[in-house]
ROLUMVO-141578 format. One line per field, with one value per residue (C-alpha): residue in one letter; z, y, x. Coordinates in steps of 0.2 Angstrom, whole numbers, padded with zeros to 4 digits. Example, Ala and Ser with C-alpha at 12.3 -4.5 7.8 and 13.67 -1.06 7.14 Angstrom:
lolum <- A;S
Z <- 0039;0036
Y <- -0022;-0005
X <- 0062;0068
% end
This chain:
lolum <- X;X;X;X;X;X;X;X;X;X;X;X;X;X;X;X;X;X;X;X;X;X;X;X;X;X;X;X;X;X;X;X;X;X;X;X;X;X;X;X;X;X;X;X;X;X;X;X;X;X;X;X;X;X;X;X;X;X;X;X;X;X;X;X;X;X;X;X;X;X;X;X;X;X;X;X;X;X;X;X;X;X;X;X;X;X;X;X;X;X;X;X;X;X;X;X;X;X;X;X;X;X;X;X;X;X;X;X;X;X;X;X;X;X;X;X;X;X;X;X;X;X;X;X;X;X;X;X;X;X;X;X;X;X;X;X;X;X;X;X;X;X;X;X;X;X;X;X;X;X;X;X;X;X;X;X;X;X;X;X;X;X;X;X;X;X;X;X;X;X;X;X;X;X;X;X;X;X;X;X;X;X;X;X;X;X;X;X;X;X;X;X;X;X;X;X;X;X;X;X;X;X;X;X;X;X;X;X;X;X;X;X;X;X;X;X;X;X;X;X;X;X;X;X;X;X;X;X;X;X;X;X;X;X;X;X;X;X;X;X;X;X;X;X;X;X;X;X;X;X;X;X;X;X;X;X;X;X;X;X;X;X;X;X;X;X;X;X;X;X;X;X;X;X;X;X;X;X;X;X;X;X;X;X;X;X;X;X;X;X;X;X;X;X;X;X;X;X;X;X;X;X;X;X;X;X;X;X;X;X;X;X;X;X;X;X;X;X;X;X;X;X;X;X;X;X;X;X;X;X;X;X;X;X;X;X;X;X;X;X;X;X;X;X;X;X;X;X;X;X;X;X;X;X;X;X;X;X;X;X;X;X;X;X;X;X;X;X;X;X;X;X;X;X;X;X;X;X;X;X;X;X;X;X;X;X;X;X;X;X;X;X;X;X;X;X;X;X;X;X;X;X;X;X;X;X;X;X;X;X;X;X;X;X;X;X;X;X;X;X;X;X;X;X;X;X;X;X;X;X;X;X;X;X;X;X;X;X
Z <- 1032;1043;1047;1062;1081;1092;1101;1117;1127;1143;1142;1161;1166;1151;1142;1128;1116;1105;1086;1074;1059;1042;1035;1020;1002;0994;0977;0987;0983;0996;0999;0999;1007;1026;1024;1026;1011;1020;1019;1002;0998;1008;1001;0981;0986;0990;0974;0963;0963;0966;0979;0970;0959;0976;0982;0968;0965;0983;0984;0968;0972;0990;0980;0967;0985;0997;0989;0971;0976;0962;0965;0948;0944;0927;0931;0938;0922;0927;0929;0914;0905;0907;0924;0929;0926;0936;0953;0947;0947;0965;0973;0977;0980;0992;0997;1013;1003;1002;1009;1011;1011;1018;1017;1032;1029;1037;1026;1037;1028;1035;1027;1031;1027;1025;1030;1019;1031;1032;1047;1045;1055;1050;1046;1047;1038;1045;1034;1045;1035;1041;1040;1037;1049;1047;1060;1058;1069;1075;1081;1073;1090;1107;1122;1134;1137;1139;1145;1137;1119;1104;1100;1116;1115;1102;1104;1102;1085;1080;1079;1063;1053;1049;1030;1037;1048;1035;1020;1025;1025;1008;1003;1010;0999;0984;0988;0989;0976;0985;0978;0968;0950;0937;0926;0912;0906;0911;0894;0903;0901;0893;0894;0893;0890;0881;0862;0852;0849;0860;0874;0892;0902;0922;0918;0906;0918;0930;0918;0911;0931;0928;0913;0926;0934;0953;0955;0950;0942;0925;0938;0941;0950;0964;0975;0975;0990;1003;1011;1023;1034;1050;1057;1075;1080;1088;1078;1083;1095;1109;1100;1111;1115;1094;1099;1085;1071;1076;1076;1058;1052;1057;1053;1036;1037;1043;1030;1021;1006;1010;1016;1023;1035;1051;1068;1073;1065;1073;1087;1097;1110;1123;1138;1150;1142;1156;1153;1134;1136;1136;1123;1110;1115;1114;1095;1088;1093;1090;1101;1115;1118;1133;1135;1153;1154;1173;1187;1204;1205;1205;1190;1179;1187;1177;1161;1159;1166;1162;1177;1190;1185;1181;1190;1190;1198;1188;1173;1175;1183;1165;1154;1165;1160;1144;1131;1121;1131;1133;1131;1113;1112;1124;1128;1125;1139;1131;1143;1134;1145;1151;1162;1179;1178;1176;1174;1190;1192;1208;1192;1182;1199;1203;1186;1186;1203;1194;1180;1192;1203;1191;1183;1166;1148;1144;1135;1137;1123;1130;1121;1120;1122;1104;1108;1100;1104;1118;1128;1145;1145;1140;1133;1146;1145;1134;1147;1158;1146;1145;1163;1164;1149;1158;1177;1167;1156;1171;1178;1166;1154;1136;1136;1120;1115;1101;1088;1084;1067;1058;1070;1056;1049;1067;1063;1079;1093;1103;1088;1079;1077;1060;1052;1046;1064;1061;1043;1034;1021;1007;1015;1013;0995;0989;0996;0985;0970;0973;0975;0956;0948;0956
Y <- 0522;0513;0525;0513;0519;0505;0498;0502;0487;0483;0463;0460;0470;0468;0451;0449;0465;0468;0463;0475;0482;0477;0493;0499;0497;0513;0505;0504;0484;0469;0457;0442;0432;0429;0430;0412;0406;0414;0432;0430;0427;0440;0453;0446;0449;0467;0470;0464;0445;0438;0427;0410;0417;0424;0407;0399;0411;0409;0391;0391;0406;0399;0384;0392;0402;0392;0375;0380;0394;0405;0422;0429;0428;0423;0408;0404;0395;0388;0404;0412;0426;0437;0436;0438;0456;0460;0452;0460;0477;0471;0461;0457;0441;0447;0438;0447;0457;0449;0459;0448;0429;0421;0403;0391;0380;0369;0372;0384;0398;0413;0424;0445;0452;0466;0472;0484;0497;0495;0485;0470;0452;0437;0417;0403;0385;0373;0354;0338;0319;0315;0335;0352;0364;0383;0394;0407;0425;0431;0450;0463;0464;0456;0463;0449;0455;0438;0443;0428;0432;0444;0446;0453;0467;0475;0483;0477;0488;0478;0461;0453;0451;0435;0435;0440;0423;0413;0422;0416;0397;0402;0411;0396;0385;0396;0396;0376;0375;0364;0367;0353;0354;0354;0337;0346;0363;0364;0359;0375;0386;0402;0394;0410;0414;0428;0432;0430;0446;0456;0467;0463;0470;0468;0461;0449;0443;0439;0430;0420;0418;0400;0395;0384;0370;0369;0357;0352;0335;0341;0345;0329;0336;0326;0335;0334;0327;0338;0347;0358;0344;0355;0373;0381;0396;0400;0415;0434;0437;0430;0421;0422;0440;0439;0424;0428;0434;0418;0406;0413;0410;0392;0389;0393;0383;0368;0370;0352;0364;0374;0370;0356;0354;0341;0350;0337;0345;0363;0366;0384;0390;0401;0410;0406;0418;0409;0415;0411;0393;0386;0392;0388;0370;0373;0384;0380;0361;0362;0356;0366;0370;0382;0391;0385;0390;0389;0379;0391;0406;0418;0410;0411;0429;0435;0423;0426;0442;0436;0424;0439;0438;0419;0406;0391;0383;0391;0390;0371;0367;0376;0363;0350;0357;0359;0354;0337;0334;0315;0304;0303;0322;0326;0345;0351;0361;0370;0376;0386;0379;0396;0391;0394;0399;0386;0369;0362;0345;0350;0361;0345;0334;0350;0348;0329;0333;0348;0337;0323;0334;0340;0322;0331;0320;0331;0330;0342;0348;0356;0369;0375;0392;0403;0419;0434;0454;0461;0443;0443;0423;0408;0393;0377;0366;0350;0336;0350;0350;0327;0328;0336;0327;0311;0315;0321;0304;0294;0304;0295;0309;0310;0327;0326;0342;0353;0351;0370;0377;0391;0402;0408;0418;0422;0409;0401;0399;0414;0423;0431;0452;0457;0460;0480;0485;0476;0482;0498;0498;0503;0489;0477;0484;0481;0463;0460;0466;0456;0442;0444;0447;0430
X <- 0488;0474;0462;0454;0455;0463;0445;0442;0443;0451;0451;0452;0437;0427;0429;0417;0419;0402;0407;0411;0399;0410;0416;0406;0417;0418;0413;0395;0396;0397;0409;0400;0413;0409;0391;0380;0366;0352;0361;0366;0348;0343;0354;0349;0331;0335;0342;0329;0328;0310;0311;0313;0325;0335;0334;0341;0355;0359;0362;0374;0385;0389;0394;0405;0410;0414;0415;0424;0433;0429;0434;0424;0406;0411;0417;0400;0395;0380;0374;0365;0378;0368;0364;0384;0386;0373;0379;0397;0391;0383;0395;0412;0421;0435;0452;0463;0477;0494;0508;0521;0525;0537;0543;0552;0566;0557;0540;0532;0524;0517;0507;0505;0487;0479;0461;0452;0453;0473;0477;0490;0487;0497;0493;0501;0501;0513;0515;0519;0518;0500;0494;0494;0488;0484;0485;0469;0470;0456;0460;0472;0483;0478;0472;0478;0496;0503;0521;0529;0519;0527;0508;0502;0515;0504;0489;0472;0465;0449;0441;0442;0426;0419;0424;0442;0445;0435;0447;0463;0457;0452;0467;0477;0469;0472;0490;0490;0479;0465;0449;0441;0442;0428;0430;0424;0415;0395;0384;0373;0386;0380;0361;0350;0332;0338;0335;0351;0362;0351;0357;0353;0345;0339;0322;0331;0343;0330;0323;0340;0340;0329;0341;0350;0342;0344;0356;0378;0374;0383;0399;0409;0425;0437;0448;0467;0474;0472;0486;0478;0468;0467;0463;0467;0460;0479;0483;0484;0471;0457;0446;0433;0432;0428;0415;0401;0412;0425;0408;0400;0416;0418;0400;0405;0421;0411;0398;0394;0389;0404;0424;0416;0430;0424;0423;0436;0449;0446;0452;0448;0461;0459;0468;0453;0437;0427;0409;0411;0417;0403;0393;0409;0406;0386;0387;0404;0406;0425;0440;0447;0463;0467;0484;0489;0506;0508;0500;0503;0494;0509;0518;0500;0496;0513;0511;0493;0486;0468;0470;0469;0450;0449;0458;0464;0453;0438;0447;0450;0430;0427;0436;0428;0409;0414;0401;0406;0422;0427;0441;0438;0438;0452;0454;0474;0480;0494;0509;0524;0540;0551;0569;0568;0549;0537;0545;0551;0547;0536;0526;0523;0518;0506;0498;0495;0488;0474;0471;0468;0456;0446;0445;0449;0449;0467;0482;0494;0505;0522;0529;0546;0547;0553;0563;0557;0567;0564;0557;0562;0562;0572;0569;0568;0583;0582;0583;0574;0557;0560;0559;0543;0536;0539;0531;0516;0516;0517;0504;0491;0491;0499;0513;0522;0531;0531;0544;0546;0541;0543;0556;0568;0551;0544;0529;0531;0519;0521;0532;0516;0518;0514;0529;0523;0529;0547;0549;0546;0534;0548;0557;0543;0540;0560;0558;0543;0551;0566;0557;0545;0562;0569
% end
């Protein structure tokens, strides 16, 4: 059972929660996942590590991290045998816990997690021709209550932790098996300072510490051809009521010496967290999407409560200000399209008209709505949605809608609830052994 108490936080009148502490292992050890070069040899110096030898182990186990995906110390072979045990004993090399996956007809697969503590959040990976894009979450539950959204029905519990939102893009590359290869074994493997036969100790694995050379030149390794290309921050949650844990994360992810994914190919989304907008385009960098939904005050007020406390208006002078925003790096304005609600022609002229106004670089990605028990919406009509799509395209600005993924696993947009509150947990065991047995 989760032993976490649901946080405190009522969104509306307090935006931007404080990040949580990461729980304490039992073991006493660290997880070293989530945490950026300087910490790691921060953390090695406390332990025992003089400071050029916590430098030196710094640099090579972020590599092996977040560049090799190793998930053992021992496979670290360019660092001395001796010196493995030691950081074992020390540290940790975490991955979210798998509970369940589940595979699409269509070849969406969603993933449902586990935090140490027992709470459940869900990821996504959805493959096109040109790319493959995982959707990360960012908090277990919401607190926005967006009325047309299976996530928001589910209460806000805690804000994932920055080895959390980085895990599952590293959990997703273990499933797809992405991360480069070595071409051959290191000629340093098992080079150690220490006498033949005898047994080591700390001292001596300090000292086998300067048995590897700082640097990979003995590694020659190509990556396969990438399948996951591109990372939205779309998932379970406000990403920018998480803003430091979500931006440690993605500094990570961005990492030249890490994922080394470009900023290009991440794109943020938000329901309108106003007064953290702009520092996402000043310390993250990445695109932004912003969850629109409806273009009349009313209509928005229902869809999106957070507009009660920032409008339109605001919301839409904030895109416009928003740091790195041009026509090469247009911001999406996504707007989920419910029957009788939100997509009347006189909705999609009104839209041209604020995107117009506020002389936004935009594009606007129309989104048809995916049914989940319980909503009290419908899906817009067919020629309904074209309709739309075309006023908006005549209005100078691109509207292309969203071919649904993922619905026959509840992995579509607006379908996220982890599946622990829809299934039992003996349930959820049977299906797992059925599935080892197949």
């Amino acid at each position: 059972m989760a032993d976490t108490a649901l946080m405190t936080i009522p969104g509306i009148v307090d935006p931007v929660p404080a990040a949580r502490d990461i729980t304490p292992r039992a073991d006493g050890r660290i997880d070293l996942i989530g945490l950026p070069r300087p910490r790691i040899r921060e953390l090695f110096a406390a332990a025992g590590l003089d400071e050029k030898a916590a430098k030196l182990r710094a640099k090579q186990v972020f590599h092996w991290l977040y560049h090799r995906g190793v998930t053992d110390f021992e496979a670290m072979t360019d660092i001395a045998k001796s010196m493995r045990p030691w950081l074992a004993e020390r540290f940790v090399i975490g991955r979210p816990e798998i509970v369940e996956a589940q595979h699409s007809v269509d070849g969406t697969r969603k993933w449902l997690l586990r935090t140490a503590d027992g709470h459940d959040y869900e990821m996504v990976f959805i493959p096109d021709e040109t790319r493959g894009t995982l959707c990360v979450s960012s908090q277990v539950g919401c607190t926005l209550n967006c009325t047309f959204c299976h996530t928001g029905t589910m209460k806000l519990v805690r804000n994932l932790t920055p080895g959390e939102i980085v895990g599952q893009v590293m959990l997703a590359r273990d499933a797809l098996s992405e991360w480069p290869k070595s071409a051959s074994a290191s000629p340093r493997e098992g080079g150690d300072l220490v006498q033949q036969g005898a047994p080591p100790t700390e001292a001596s694995a300090f000292a086998g510490a300067y048995a590897a050379d700082d640097d990979d030149d003995d590694f020659e390794y190509t990556a396969d051809g990438r399948l996951l290309t591109n990372i939205v921050m779309m998932g379970m949650g406000e990403p920018l009521y998480n803003f430091d844990h979500v931006r440690d994360a993605l500094t990570l992810v961005m990492d030249g010496d890490g994922l080394a994914l470009s900023k290009r190919r991440i794109t943020l989304s938000t329901s309108g967290v106003i007064p953290m907008m702009e520092r996402c385009g000043e310390e993250i960098g990445v695109n932004l999407a912003v969850s629109l939904h409806g273009v009349r005050k009313e209509v928005r007020d229902e869809l999106v409560p957070l507009n009660k406390k920032y409008g339109i208006e605001d919301l839409l002078q904030a895109c416009a200000d928003y740091p790195g925003a041009s026509n090469a790096r247009r911001i999406t304005f996504e707007y989920v399209m419910i029957k009788g609600k939100n997509d009347s022609d006189d909705d999609a002229r009104e839209l041209v008209r604020l995107l117009r106004q506020y002389n936004l670089p935009a594009k606007v990605n129309l989104i048809p709505f995916n049914p989940w028990p319980g909503a009290g919406y419908e899906c817009s009509a067919p020629d309904r949605i074209r309709s739309f799509s075309e006023i908006v395209f005549q209005g100078g600005f691109s509207a292309p809608v969203r071919t649904p993924r993922g619905r026959d696993i509840d992995a579509a947009c607006g379908q996220l609830k982890t599946a622990a509150e829809k299934k039992s947990r003996a349930q959820i065991d049977r299906e797992a052994a059925a599935a080892a047995e197949a």
